[in-house]
Structure formats: C-alpha cells, structure tokens
C-alpha positions, 0 to 999 in steps of 0.5 A: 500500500502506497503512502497515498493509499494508506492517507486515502484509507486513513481518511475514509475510515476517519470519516465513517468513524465520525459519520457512525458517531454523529448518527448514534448520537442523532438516534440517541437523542430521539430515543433517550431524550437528553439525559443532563436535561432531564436530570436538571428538570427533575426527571429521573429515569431508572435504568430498568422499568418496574412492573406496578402491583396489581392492586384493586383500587376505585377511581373518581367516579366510583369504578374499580380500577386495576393498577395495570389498567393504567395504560395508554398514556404515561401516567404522573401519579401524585400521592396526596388527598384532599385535605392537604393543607399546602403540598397538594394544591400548590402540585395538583396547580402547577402540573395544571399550568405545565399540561396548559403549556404543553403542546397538544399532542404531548398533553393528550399522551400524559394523565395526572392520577392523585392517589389518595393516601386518606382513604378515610375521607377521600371518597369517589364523589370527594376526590372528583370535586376536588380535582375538578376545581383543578382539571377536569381530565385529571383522575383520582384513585382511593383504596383500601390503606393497605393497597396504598400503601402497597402501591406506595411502596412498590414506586418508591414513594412512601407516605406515614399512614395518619392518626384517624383519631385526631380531629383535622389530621393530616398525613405525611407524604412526599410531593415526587410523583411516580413516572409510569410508561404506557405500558403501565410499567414504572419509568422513573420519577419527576422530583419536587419541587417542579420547574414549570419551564423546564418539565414543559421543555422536556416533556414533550421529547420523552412522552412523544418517543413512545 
C-alpha cells in the first residue's frame, strides 16, 4: 500500500468513524431524550422499568380500577388527598399550568392520577370535586390503606399512614410523583419541587418517543 493509499484509507475510515458517531448520537437523542436535561428538570429515569402491583383500587367516579389498567398514556401519579393543607394544591396547580403549556399532542399522551393516601375521607364523589376545581381530565384513585400503601411502596414513594383519631389530621407524604410508561410499567420519577419551564421543555421529547 502506497503512502497515498494508506492517507486515502486513513481518511475514509476517519470519516465513517465520525459519520457512525454523529448518527448514534442523532438516534440517541430521539430515543433517550437528553439525559443532563432531564436530570436538571427533575426527571429521573431508572435504568430498568418496574412492573406496578396489581392492586384493586376505585377511581373518581366510583369504578374499580386495576393498577395495570393504567395504560395508554404515561401516567404522573401524585400521592396526596384532599385535605392537604399546602403540598397538594400548590402540585395538583402547577402540573395544571405545565399540561396548559404543553403542546397538544404531548398533553393528550400524559394523565395526572392523585392517589389518595386518606382513604378515610377521600371518597369517589370527594376526590372528583376536588380535582375538578383543578382539571377536569385529571383522575383520582382511593383504596383500601393497605393497597396504598402497597402501591406506595412498590414506586418508591412512601407516605406515614395518619392518626384517624385526631380531629383535622393530616398525613405525611412526599410531593415526587411516580413516572409510569404506557405500558403501565414504572419509568422513573419527576422530583419536587417542579420547574414549570423546564418539565414543559422536556416533556414533550420523552412522552412523544413512545
């Protein structure tokens, strides 16, 4: 092989190295998204799906729902109730206000389920009013204690179960939501507290890739 021969070999191999780069780099980005964004917008992916719980719960409007039923979209499920003081409204608005910002076609692939974690007073018709103050689109499950706490614990979003007893009591829970796929299977978490702009920037990209 002449001196020219081997420059000529060294160039095209040099060039397809960077051709190979650039395209795995394009296919990436639309399959993974931007991992640094994400992270920075507070979503955490896990490096492998988890298979959610089968657990028999009652949505909003008093039907049973099995977890796996959660399918279709990707699911934000929001572990809270409807006498919160603070964390549940201030969440429950501002997912509102991202899913206003989203554009249409992303928007229609996500649902906001808050599951209650005060099963004592959140009934059907109690958790379809309160979240009807906030959307009307976005769901409400309520089970018995022990399936939430099951579900809870499966997603890696733990509550403390409240004192009943005690009159205006209020539960300890977490403001992260658990991130499901459309296939009903766990994808990761969105962490609190939310940065509007950069859920909206960043959302699109990862419910539009499935």
């Amino acid at each position: 092989m002449t001196r020219t021969q081997k420059t000529v070999f060294i160039l095209v191999a040099v060039v397809a190295l960077i051709l190979g780069l650039t395209i795995n780099k394009v296919l990436s980005g639309r399959n993974q998204g931007n991992p640094t964004a994400l992270i920075d917008a507070g979503i955490i992916l896990l490096p492998q799906s988890r298979t959610v719980p089968a657990l028999e719960m009652t949505d909003e409007n008093g039907q049973p729902l099995n977890l796996d039923q959660l399918t279709g979209k990707w699911s934000l499920l929001f572990f809270g109730y409807t006498y919160c003081p603070d964390i549940c409204p201030t969440t429950l608005a501002q997912l509102r206000q991202v899913k206003s910002e989203l554009p249409k076609a992303a928007a229609d692939k996500l649902q906001v389920v808050l599951v209650s974690v005060d099963p004592n007073r959140d009934t059907p018709a109690q958790l379809k009013q309160y979240l009807g103050y906030f959307d009307k689109d976005f769901r409400g499950l309520t089970g018995s204690l022990e399936n939430t706490q099951k579900l809870a614990n499966a997603v890696s979003i733990p509550f403390i179960p409240a004192d009943t007893s005690k009159p205006g009591y209020t539960v300890d829970h977490s403001g992260n939501l658990a991130l499901l796929g459309p296939d009903g299977k766990q994808r990761g978490f969105i962490r609190a507290p939310f940065n509007n702009q950069k859920l909206v920037a960043q959302l699109p990209g990862l419910v539009e890739r499935d």
